[in-house]
C-alpha positions as CSV (number, residue, x, y, z in Angstrom):
1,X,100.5,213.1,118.7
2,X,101.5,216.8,117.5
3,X,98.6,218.0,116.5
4,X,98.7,222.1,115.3
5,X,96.6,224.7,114.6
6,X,97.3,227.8,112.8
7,X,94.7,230.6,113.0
8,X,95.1,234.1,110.8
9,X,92.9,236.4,109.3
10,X,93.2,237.0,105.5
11,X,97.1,238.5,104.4
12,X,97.9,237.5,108.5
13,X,101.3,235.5,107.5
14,X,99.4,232.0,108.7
15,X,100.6,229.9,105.3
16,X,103.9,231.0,106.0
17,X,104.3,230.8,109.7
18,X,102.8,227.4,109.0
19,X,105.3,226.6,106.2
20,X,108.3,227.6,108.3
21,X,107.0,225.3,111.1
22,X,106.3,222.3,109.2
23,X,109.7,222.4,107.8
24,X,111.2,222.8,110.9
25,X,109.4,219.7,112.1
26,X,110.5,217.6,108.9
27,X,107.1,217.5,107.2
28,X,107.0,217.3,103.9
29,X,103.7,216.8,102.3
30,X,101.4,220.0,101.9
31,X,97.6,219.7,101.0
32,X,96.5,222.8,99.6
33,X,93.0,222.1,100.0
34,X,91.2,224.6,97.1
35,X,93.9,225.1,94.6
36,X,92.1,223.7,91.6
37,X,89.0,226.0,91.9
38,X,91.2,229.3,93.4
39,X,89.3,232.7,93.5
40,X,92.4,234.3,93.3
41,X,94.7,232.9,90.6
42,X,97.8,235.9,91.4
43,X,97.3,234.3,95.1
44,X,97.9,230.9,94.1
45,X,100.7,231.5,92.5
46,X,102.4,233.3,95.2
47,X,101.4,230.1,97.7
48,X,102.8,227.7,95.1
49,X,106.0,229.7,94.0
50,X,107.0,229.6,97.9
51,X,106.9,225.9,98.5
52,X,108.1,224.9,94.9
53,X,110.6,222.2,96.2
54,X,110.3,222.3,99.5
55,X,107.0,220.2,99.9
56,X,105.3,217.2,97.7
57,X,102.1,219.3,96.9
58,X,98.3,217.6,97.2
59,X,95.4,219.5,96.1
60,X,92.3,217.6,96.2
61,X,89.9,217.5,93.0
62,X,86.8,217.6,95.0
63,X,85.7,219.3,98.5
64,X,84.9,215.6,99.5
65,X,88.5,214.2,98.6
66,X,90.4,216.1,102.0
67,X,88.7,213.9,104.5
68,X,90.2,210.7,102.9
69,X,93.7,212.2,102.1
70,X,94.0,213.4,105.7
71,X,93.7,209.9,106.9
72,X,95.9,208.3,104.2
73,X,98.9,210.5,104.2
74,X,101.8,208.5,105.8
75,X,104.2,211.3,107.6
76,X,103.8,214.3,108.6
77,X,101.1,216.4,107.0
78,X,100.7,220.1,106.0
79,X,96.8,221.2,105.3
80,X,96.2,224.5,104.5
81,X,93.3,226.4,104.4
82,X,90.1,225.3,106.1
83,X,88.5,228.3,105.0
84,X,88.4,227.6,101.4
85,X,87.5,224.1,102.0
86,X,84.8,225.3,103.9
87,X,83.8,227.5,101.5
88,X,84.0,225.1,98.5
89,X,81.5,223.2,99.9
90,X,78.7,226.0,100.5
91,X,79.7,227.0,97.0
92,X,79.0,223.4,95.9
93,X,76.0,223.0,97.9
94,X,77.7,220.2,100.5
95,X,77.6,219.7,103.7
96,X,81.0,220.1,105.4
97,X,82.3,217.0,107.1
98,X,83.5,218.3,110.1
99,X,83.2,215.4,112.4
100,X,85.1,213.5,109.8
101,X,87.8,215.8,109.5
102,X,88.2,216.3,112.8
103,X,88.3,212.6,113.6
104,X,90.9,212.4,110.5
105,X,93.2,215.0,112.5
106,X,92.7,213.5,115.6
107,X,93.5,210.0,114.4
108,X,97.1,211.3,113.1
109,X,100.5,210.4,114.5
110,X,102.7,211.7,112.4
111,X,102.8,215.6,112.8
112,X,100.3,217.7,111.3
113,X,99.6,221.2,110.6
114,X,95.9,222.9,110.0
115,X,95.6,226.7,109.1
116,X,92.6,228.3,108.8
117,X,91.0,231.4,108.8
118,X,89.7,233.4,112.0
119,X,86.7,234.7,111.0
120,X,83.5,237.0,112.6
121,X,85.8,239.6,113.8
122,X,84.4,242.4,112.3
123,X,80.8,243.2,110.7
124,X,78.3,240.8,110.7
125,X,77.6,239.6,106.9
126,X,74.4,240.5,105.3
127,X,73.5,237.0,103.6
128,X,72.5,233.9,105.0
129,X,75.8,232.4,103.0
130,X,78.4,234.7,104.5
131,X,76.5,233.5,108.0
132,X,76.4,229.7,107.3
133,X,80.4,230.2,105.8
134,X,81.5,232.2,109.5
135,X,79.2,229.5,111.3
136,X,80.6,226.3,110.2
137,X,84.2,227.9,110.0
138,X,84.3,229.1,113.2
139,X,82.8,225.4,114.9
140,X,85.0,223.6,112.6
141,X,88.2,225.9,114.1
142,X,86.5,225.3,117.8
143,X,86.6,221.6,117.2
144,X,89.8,221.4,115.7
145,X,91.4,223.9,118.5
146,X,90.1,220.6,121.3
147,X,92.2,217.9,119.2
148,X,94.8,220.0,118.8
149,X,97.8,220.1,121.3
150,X,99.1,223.7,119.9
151,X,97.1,226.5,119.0
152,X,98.4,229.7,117.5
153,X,96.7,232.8,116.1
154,X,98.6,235.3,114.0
155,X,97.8,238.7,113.8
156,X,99.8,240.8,111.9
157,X,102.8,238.6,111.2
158,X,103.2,237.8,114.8
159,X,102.4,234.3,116.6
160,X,100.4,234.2,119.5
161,X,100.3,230.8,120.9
162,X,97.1,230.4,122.6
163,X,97.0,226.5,123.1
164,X,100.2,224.6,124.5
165,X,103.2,227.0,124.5
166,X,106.0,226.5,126.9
């Protein structure tokens, strides 16, 4: 089981870092988990541009949809970014299935990649949203982090590996 995950604050390098990892382990298949409903269209175009043709491309229709793909991709598996999933489903007023995506991770063979956001670092956020978003991030990151058999956080375009490094 090769279970990674890649943790980053906003503009860290994660996507990439993760990108260059993935290829090197032969994966293939990328799941960008928000790209129909992007905030940021500019920043969606820069995260497609860079794996045009280097990776079969799944984005999910609905928050609910990741879950089920996770568990049906055959091969290696490149899911990236918990954070807007997360927060598509606040948005959307769902609960987030993090038991069931956990357990979709932890049921994988073939290897596969998670990024998502390190969140809470700096100030506390004034509405009960921006709490419940760095809340259910941050368990969902915790429970990910004890399936996982790597961990690294990047800071800066540099990779700390925090969970299973040589």
């Amino acid at each position: 089981m090769s279970i990674e995950l890649v943790l980053g604050a906003r503009r860290s390098g994660k996507s990439e870092r993760a990108e260059v990892r993935a290829s090197a382990l032969g994966v293939r298949t990328y799941i960008a988990t928000a790209s129909t409903r992007a905030l940021e269209p500019e920043r969606l175009a820069l995260h497609r541009a860079r794996r045009a043709g280097r990776f079969v491309t799944l984005e999910p229709k609905e928050p609910d949809e990741l879950v089920g793909l996770v568990r049906s991709v055959p091969g290696g598996v490149l899911v990236d970014g918990l954070g807007l999933w997360v927060g598509w489903h606040l948005t959307s007023g769902r609960e987030v299935d993090r038991d069931g995506l956990v357990a979709a991770v932890a049921a994988r063979r073939a290897p596969t990649i998670v990024v998502s956001d390190e969140v809470g670092w700096s100030v506390h956020p004034e509405s009960a949203l921006a709490r419940r978003f760095v809340d259910e991030l941050g368990q969902l990151n915790q429970a990910l982090a004890s399936v996982a058999s790597r961990v690294t956080l990047i800071v800066a375009g540099v990779e700390l590996v925090l969970k299973g490094g040589s």
